[in-house]
N, C-alpha and C positions, 0 to 999 in steps of 0.2 A: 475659067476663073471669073467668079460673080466680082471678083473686087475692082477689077479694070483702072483706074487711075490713084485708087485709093491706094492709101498704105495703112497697114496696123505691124506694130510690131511690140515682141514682149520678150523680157527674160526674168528665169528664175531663177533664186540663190537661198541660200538656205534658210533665211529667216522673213524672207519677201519675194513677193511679185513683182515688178514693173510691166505696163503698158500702155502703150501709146496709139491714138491714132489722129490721121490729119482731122482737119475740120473744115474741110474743103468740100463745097456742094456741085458738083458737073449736073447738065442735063445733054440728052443728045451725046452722052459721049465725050463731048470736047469743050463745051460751052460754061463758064464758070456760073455758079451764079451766086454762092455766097463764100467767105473764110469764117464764118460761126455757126459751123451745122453741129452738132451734138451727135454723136455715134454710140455713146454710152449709155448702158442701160444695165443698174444695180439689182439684179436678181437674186440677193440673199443676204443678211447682215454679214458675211465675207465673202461674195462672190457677187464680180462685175465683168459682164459681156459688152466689149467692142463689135457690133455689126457693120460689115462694109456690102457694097451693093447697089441695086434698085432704089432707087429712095422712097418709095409703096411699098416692096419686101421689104425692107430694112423697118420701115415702121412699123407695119402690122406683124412681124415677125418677134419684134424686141418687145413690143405691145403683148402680145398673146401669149410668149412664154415671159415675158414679169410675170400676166395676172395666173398664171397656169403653176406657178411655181412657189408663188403666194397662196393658193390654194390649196395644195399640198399642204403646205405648213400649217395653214388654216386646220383643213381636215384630220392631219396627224398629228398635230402638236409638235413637230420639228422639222426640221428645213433638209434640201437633200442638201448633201456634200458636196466637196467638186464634182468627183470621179461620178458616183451616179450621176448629177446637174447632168455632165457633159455626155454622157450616154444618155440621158432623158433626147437633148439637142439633138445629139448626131441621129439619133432614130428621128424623132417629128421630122425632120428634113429630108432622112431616106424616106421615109411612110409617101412621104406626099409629092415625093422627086416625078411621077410617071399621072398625078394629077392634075385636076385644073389649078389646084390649089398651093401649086411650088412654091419654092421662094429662092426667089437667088440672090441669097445671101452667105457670103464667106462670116464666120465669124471666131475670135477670140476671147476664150476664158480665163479668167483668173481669181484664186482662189486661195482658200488655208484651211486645212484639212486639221477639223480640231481631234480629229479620233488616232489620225497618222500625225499629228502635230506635224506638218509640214506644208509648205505653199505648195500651189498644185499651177500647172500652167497647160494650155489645151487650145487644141483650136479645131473648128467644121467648116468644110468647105461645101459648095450647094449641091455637090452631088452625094453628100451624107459620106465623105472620108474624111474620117478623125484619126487625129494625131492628141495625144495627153501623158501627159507626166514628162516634158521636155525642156531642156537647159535652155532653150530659143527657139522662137516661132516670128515665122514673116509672112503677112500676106499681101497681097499685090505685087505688081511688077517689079516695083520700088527695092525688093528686100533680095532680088538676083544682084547688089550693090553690095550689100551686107555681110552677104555670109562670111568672105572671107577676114570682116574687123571683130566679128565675134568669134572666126577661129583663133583670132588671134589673142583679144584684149579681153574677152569670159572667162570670169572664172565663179566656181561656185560659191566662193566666203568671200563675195564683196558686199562692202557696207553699200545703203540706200546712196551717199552721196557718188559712187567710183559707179552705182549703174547709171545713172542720172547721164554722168560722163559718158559712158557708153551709148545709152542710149541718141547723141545729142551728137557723136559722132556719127555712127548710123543715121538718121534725119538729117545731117549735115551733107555725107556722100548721096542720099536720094535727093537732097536740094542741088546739089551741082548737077548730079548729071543724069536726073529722068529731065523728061518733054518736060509737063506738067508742073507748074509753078503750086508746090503745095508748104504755103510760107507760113503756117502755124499749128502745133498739135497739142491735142489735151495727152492729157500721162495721168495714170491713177497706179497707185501702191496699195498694194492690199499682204499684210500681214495679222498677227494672232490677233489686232487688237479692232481690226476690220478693214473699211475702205477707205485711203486715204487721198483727195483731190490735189495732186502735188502743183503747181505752177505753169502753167503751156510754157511750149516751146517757140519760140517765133523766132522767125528768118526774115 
């Protein structure tokens, strides 16, 4: 697991995204060193990746496929989708898993699928296993806390305010009881009308 102290986590419902991740900077492992690191990175007029990680992978990673992906659209005249995006991802990350040129970076997609008119939720882990089109996605240790509030309290036709809720409950149980004091996270929504920067979280 590239994400080691981080956490991101995301749910979808039928007419939106939500995701969230800390903004919490470690080095060494264990050492803080800031609570306003940036993890987001907007790869499509409706498609935004959360990276957790390295924080060298994490940037040059989120770095190279923005301009990789922006390029496409450049050269085609239109943008991928989720579903392609995130097969674009999960392969660069197996391609290069057995190089010098790895990245160990877990990361989370979110998206809105204007062809399937519906959000799309996804996520790549650093050894190139993807998981997409899922009702919940957790990465980091944080989200073995989680599962069982989103077995409970998910559901698929909640409004942006009831995931909000959700979401804040989750972040709330990985604040009591991980090690890791991870006391603020950004949240972004993404539905038909694009990306939307909702409010952090602070604890």
């Amino acid at each position: 697991m590239a994400g080691g102290m981080h956490f991101l986590v995301g749910l979808c419902c039928d007419d939106f995204v939500l995701v969230a991740a800390d903004k919490t900077s470690f080095a060494y492992g264990a050492i803080k060193l800031s609570n306003e690191e940036d993890k987001g990175y907007k790869i499509g007029d409706k498609l935004y990746m959360y990276c957790i990680g390295e924080s060298g992978d994490v940037a040059n990673f989120g770095d190279w496929s923005t301009r990789n992906l922006q390029l496409y659209k450049f050269r085609n005249g239109y943008e991928l989708g989720p579903k392609p995006a995130h097969h674009w991802l999960r392969k660069a990350i197996a391609d290069n898993l057995r190089g010098q040129d790895m990245w160990r970076v877990d990361l989370m997609l979110a998206g809105f699928d204007d062809v399937d008119k519906k959000p799309f939720l996804g996520s790549v882990d650093y050894l190139g296993n993807g998981l997409s089109e899922q009702p919940f996605l957790f990465r980091g240790f944080s989200g073995r806390f989680c599962y069982a509030i989103m077995d409970k309290f998910y559901r698929k036709n909640m409004n942006a305010e009831e995931g909000m809720e959700l979401l804040q409950k989750c972040l709330g149980e990985s604040k009591k009881r991980f090690m890791a004091s991870l006391p603020s996270f950004s949240v972004v929504k993404v539905d038909r009308d694009g990306v939307h920067h909702m409010a952090d979280i602070e604890f």
